[in-house]
N, C-alpha and C positions, 0 to 999 in steps of 0.2 A: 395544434398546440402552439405557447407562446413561445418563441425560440430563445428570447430574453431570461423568461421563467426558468429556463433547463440550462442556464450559464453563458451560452450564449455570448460571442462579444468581437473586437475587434482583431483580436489575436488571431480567432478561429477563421473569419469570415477572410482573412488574407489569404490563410494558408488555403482555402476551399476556391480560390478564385480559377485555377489553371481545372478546377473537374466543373467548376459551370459550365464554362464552353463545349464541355462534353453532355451538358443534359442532365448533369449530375446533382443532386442535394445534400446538405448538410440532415445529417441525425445522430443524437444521441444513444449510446450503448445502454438497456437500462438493467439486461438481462443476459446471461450464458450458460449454455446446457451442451456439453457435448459442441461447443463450435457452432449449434444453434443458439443465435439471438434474436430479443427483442429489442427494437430500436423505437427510441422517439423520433417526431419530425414534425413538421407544422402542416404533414397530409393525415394528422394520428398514429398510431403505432403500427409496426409493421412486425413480423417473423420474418430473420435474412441469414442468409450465410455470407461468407466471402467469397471471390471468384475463383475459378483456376489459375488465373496467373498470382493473384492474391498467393495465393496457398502454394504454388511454386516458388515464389519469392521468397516467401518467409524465412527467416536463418534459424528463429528460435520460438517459444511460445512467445516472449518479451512481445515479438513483432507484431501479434494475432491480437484483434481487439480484445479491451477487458470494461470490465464496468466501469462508466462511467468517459469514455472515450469518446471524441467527434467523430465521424468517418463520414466517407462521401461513399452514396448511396445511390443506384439506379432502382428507380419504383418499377414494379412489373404489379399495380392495381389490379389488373385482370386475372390475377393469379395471389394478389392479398400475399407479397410477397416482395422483398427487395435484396439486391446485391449489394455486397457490401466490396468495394474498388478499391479504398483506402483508407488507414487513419490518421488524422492529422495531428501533425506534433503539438505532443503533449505538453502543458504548463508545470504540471506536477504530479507525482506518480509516486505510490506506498510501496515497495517492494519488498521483496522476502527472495531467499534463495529455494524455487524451487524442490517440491520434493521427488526423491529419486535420486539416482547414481550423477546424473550429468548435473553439469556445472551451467543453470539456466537463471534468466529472472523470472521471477512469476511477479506481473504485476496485480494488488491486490484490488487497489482501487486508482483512477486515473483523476485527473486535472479535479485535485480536490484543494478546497480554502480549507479547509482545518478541518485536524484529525483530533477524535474525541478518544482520548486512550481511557477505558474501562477498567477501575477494578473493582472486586468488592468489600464490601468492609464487614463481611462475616466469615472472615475466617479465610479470605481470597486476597487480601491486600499486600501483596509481592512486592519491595521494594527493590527486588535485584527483576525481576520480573518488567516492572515497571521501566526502570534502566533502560533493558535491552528494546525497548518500545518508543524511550525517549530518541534514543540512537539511531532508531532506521528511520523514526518523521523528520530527523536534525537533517535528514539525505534528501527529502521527499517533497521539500518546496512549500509545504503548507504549515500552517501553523497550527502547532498543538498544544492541546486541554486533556490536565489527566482529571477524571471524573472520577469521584469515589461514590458508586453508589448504595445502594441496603442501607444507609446513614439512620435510619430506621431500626437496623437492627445490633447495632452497636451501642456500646454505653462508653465509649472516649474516642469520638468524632474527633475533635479539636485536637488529640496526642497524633491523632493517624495523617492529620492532614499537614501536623506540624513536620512529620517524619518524610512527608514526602517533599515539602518544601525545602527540607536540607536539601535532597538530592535535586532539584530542580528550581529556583529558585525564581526563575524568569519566567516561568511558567504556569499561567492558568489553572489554577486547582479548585476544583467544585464539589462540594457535598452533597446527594441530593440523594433521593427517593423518589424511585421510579412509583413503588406501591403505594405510596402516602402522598404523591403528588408535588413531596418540597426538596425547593432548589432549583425548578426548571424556569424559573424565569432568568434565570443568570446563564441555562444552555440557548435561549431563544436569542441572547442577546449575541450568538454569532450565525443563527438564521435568518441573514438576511434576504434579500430576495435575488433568486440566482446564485446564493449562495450554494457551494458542496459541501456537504460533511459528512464525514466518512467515521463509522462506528467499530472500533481493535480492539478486541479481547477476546482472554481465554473464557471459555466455555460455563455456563453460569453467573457469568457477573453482571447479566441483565441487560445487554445487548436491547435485545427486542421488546422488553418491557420499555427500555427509557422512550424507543421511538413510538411505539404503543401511546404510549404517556404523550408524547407531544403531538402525535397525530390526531389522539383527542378519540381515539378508535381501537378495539384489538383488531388489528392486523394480520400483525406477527405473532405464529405461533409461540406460547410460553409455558417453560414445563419446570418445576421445581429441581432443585436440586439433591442430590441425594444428602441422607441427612449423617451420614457414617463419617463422608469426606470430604463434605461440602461441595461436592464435585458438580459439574455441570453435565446437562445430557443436549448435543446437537440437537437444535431446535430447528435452528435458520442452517438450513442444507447446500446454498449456493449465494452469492451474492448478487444484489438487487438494487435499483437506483429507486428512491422514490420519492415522488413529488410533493412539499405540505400546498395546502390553500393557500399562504401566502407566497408562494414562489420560491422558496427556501428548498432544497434534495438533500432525503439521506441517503449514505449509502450502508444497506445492513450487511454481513460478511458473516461466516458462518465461525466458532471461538477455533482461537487456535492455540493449541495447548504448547506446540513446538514451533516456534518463530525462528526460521533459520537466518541468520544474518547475511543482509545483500547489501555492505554500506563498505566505506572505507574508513582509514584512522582522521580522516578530520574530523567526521561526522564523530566518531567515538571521543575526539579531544573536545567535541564543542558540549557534549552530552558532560562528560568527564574535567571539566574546565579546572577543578577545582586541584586536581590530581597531577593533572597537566603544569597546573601555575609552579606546584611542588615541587614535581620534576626539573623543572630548570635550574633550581637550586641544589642539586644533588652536586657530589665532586665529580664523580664521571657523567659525560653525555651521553654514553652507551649503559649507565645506569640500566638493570632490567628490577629492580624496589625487590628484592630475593634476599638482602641483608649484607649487599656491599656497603662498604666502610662508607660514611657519609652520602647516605640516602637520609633526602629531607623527607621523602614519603615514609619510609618507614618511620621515621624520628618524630613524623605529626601522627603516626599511628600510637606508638609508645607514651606521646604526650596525651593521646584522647581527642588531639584534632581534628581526626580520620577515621572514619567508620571502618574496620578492617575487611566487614564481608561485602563493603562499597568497594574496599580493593581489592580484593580474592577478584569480586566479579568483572573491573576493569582489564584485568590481568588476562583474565578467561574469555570478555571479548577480544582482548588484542588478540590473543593465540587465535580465535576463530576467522579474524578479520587476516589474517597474515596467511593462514590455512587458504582462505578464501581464494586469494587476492593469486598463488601459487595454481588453485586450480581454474582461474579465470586464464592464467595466460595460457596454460595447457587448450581450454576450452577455443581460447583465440586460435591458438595454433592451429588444430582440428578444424575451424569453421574457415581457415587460410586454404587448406589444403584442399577441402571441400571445393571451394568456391573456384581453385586450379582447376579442378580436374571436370567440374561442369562448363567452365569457356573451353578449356580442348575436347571436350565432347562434342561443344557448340561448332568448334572448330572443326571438325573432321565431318561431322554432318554436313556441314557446306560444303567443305573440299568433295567429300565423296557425291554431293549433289549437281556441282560445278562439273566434277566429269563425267557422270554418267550424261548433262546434257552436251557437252563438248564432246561425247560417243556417238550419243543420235544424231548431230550435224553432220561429222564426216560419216 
């Protein structure tokens, strides 16, 4: 395979220098199941895990490869089979906070050029939804495009796409039909070659139809939605890297109905800019817009300036982002204390190794 074609470039090929001298190759992650992967590489695709020290190492899932990742790779051909040694640091990375009790990232897709935020326009088009999706790419390095697609099956395109341009303004907004074919020449026009782009949404809103649509192929499975709730049924089960003809990779992800927040309050003010500029005019600094005396946000809400459930929802990331932010340093603490108590383990194994051979001498 072309290495160029799969992203490939000078950033990657730096960080890969110190595991050539080991024998080592660059591949891309294109697939994960269980900690089994499939990797590209310019020997073809391979099935790999990572090593034992790999997997000793690791502090969190964060650290484990994810789709879409470079690592360096030891081929065992004879066995159609490769190790996976390392991943090289990442350009840009989608995250989400893990689900479960602990306080992890889960990265959703790696060194991606733009994320296509999905939604639908039957009955799926989430403005506060959307938000919270502007907020984790404003974190993630790449540049995003909210998609509206079903465009087909709405009858006021142009109100919907008007309403999402309030909340996003700088942002790429696209109408299109996956089913009917129109609108995808304005998605192709950020498939360049060795381009990533990575596909975010909830469950239903055509995910796999749009790549479908531009790979020119069904691929991806696709199953209706129910017609009570509009609801979506998991189609796409795991995330996937895949290559078009012209050099361009998507990445499909399976919809996510509950996107937990893994960002901080700049990423939230850059999303929220508009709410933020407000803020600075308030009379107090510690302003919390609750209906203290000279709050400019409340006073653009009462004028019509300000969307009030765009500030309910501002409000409801800060709390999550603050929540967040309280269980990361607990999490820190924990992976401090960890990391004690495996050097003196390390430590005492020597000592006690040290004397039992200073026993055999004398």
């Amino acid at each position: 395979m072309d290495l160029t074609k799969l992203g490939w470039n000078a950033h990657f090929k730096k960080h890969l220098a110190p595991f050539v001298e080991q024998d080592m190759l660059p591949a891309r992650v294109a697939r994960e199941d269980r900690r089994v992967y499939l990797v590209y590489g310019e020997m073809g695709e391979f099935a790999a895990e990572v090593s034992g020290k790999f997997a000793h190492d690791a502090q969190s899932i964060a650290d484990f490869p994810a789709v879409g990742d470079w690592v360096a790779v030891r081929l065992l051909p004879e066995e159609g089979r490769a190790i996976i040694h390392a991943v090289l640091p990442r350009r840009s990375g989608f995250s989400r906070k893990a689900a479960g009790p602990q306080t992890q990232e889960q990265i959703v897709a790696a060194n991606v050029d733009t994320v296509f935020l999905v939604s639908g326009l039957d009955g799926e088009c989430n403005l506060r939804r959307i938000e919270r999706y502007l907020t984790l790419a404003a974190d993630s390095g790449a540049k995003p495009v909210v998609v509206l697609n079903k465009a087909d099956l709405c009858e006021s395109v142009s109100e919907h796409v008007r309403k999402v341009k309030r909340i996003a303004p700088d942002t790429p907004i696209y109408a299109v039909s996956a089913k009917e074919l129109l609108g995808l020449d304005a998605l192709r026009e950020h498939l360049g070659c060795g381009e990533t782009v990575a596909f975010i949404g909830s469950s239903g809103v055509g995910k796999s139809a749009l790549i479908n649509a531009l790979l020119g192929a069904e691929r991806q499975e696709v199953r209706a939605v129910r017609e009570s709730d509009r609801r979506g049924r998991h189609t796409t089960t795991r995330r996937e890297l895949i290559p078009l003809p012209d050099g361009a990779l998507l990445i499909d992800s399976p919809g996510m109905r509950e996107l937990q927040l893994w960002t901080d309050e700049e990423s939230l003010g850059r999303t929220f800019d508009d709410i933020e500029e407000l803020a600075r005019q308030c009379r107090f600094r510690d302003c919390r817009h609750r209906g203290e005396p000279g709050c400019a946000v409340q006073a653009a809400v009462k004028a019509g300036e300000l969307d009030a459930g765009r500030l309910r929802n501002y409000l409801r990331l800060n709390r999550e982002i603050s929540h967040l932010a309280g269980r990361q340093d607990d999490w820190t603490r924990q992976l401090a204390k960890q990391r004690k108590k495996l050097v003196a383990r390390k430590i005492r194994g020597r000592n006690a190794g040290r004397g039992a051979w200073q026993y055999s001498v004398r």
